[in-house]
C-alpha distance (Angstrom), angle and dihedral (degrees) to the residues before:
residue distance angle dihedral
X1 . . .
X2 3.56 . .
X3 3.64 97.7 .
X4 4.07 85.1 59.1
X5 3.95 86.1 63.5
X6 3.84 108.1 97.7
X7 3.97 112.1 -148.1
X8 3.81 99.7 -131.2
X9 3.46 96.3 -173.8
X10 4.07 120.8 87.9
X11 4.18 91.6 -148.7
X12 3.64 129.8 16.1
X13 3.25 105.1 -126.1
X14 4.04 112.2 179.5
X15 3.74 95.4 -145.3
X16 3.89 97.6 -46.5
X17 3.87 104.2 121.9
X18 3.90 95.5 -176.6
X19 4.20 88.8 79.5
X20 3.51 98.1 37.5
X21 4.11 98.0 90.9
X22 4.33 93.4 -177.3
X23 4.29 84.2 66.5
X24 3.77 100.4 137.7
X25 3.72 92.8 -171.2
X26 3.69 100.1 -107.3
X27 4.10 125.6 98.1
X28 3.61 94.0 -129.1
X29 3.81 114.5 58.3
X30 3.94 102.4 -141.2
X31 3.70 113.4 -140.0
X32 3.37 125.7 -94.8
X33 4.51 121.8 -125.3
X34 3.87 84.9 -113.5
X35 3.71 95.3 62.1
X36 3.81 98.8 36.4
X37 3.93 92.5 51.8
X38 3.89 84.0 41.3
X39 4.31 107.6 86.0
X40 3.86 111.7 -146.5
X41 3.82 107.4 -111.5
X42 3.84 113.1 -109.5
X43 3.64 119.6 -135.6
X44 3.89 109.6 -93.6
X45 3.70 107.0 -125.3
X46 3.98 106.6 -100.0
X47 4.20 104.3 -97.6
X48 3.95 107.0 -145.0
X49 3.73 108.9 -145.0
X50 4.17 113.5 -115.7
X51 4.12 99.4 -105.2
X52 3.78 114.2 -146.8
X53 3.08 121.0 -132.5
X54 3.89 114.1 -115.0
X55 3.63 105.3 -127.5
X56 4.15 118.1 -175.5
X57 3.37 128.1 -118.4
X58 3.62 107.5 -112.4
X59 3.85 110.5 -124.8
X60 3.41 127.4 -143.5
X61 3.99 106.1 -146.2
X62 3.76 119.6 179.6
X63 3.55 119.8 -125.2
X64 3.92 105.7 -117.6
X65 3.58 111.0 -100.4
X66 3.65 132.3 -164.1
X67 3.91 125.2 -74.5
X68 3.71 114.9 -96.1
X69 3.88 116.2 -122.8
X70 3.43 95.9 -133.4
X71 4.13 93.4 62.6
X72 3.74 87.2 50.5
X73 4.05 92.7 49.1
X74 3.95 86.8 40.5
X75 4.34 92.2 50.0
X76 3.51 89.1 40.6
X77 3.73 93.7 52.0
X78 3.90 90.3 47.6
X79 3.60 91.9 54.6
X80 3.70 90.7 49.2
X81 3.92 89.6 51.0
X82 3.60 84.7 54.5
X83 3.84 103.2 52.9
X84 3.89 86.0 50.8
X85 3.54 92.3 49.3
X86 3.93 96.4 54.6
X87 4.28 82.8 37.8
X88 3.69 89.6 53.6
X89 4.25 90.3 44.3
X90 4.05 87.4 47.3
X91 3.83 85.1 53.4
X92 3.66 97.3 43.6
X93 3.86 87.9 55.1
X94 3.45 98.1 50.0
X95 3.48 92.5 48.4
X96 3.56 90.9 48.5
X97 3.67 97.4 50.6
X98 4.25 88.8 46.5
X99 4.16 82.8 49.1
X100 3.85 87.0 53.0
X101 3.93 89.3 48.6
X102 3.62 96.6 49.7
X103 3.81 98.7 49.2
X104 4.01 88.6 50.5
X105 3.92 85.3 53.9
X106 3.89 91.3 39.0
X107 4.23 86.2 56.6
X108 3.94 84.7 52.2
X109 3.25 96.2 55.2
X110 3.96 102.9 43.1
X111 3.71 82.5 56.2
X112 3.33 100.2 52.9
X113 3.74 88.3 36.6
X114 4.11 84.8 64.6
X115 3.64 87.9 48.4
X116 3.94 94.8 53.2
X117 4.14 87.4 42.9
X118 4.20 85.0 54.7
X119 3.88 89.6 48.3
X120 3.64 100.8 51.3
X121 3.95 99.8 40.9
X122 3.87 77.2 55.0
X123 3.63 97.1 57.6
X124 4.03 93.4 40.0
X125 3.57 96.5 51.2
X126 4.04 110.8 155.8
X127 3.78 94.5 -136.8
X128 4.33 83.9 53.1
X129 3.68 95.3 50.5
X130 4.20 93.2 47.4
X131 3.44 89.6 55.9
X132 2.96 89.9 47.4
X133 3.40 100.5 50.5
X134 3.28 106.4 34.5
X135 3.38 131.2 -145.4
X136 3.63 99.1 -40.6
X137 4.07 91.6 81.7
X138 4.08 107.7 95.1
X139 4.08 131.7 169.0
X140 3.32 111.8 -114.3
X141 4.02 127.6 -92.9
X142 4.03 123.7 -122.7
X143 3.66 89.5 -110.8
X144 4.14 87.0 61.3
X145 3.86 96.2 50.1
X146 4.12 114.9 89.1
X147 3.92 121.4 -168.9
X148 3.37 119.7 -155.1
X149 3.98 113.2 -145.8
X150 3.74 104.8 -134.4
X151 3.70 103.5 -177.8
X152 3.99 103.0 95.1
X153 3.44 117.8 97.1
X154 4.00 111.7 -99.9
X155 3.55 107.4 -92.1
X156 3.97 127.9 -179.4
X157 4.04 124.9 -154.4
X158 4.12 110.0 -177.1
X159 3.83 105.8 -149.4
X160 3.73 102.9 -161.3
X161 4.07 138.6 149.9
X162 3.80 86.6 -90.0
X163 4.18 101.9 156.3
X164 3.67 114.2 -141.0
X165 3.65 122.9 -134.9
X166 3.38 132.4 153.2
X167 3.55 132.4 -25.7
X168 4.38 94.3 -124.0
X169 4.24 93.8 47.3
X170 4.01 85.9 49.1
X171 4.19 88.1 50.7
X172 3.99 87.6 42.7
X173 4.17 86.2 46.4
X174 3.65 97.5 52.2
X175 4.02 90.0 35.6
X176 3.29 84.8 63.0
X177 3.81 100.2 43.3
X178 4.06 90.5 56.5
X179 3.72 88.4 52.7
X180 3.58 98.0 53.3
X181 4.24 87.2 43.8
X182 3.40 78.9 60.3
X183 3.62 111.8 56.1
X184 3.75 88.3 35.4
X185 4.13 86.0 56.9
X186 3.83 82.1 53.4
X187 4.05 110.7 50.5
């Protein structure tokens, strides 16, 4: 409402007419047509806004029901998963560690290995062993050499004290042998 009042004045002057430049002369300003024709406005009667009321939501809860087997099988199983997992880790590091060990001691031994190789061609030197010898030491001749020819298939023939008969006791024999396999496959 106060920003509807229009300041007709050009200066406020707080009683000091020397600054006020629209001084007519008189102590009483008369009123100008503009104003008179011009109503004062009259307060609008204060308009309370229409509160809603809040209304909750109604919530459906459900009632808490019993645990289903199959989540307590299923958790339990995951946990069980678990504890092997870390088992299987624990193993793995062990393992590891005992793999680390053993290639450390496998380098020790090559290297002494070497050392033991140097050692004994030492002691078996040729030249040691002719002396040694004498002249009775000679390389073999052509005529002492033998090659075996391994390209045959490996074949075996069992030379025994087998007795030959005839041809229809050995088929009643062997007859006999596949029926006792038989019933000894089935007991």
């Amino acid at each position: 409402m106060a920003s509807r009042r229009r300041n007709d004045r050009t200066y406020d002057t707080y009683g000091s007419v020397a600054y006020a430049p629209a001084y007519d002369g008189s102590a009483v300003r008369a009123p100008r047509r503009e104003e008179e024709q011009r109503r004062s406005p009259r307060p609008e009667p204060r308009k309370r806004k229409q509160t809603q009321k809040l209304t909750r939501t109604q919530v459906q809860v459900r009632e808490a029901g019993q645990v289903a087997p199959f989540a307590v099988v299923g958790f339990l199983a995951v946990a069980v998963f678990a504890v092997l997992l870390l088992g299987s880790y624990t193993q793995l590091t062990v393992e590891y560690n005992e793999m680390v060990g053993l290639k450390k001691q496998l380098s020790t031994l090559q290297s002494e290995h070497a050392t033991l190789n140097a050692q004994y061609e030492k002691v078996f030197d040729m030249d040691t062993l002719q002396q040694a010898v004498g002249d009775t030491m000679v390389r073999p001749t052509s005529d002492q050499m033998v090659y075996i020819d391994l390209s045959e298939p490996d074949t075996v023939e069992v030379f025994g004290n087998a007795k030959e008969g005839n041809a229809l006791t050995n088929a009643v024999k062997s007859i006999g042998d596949m029926l006792d396999g038989v019933i000894e496959y089935f007991r």
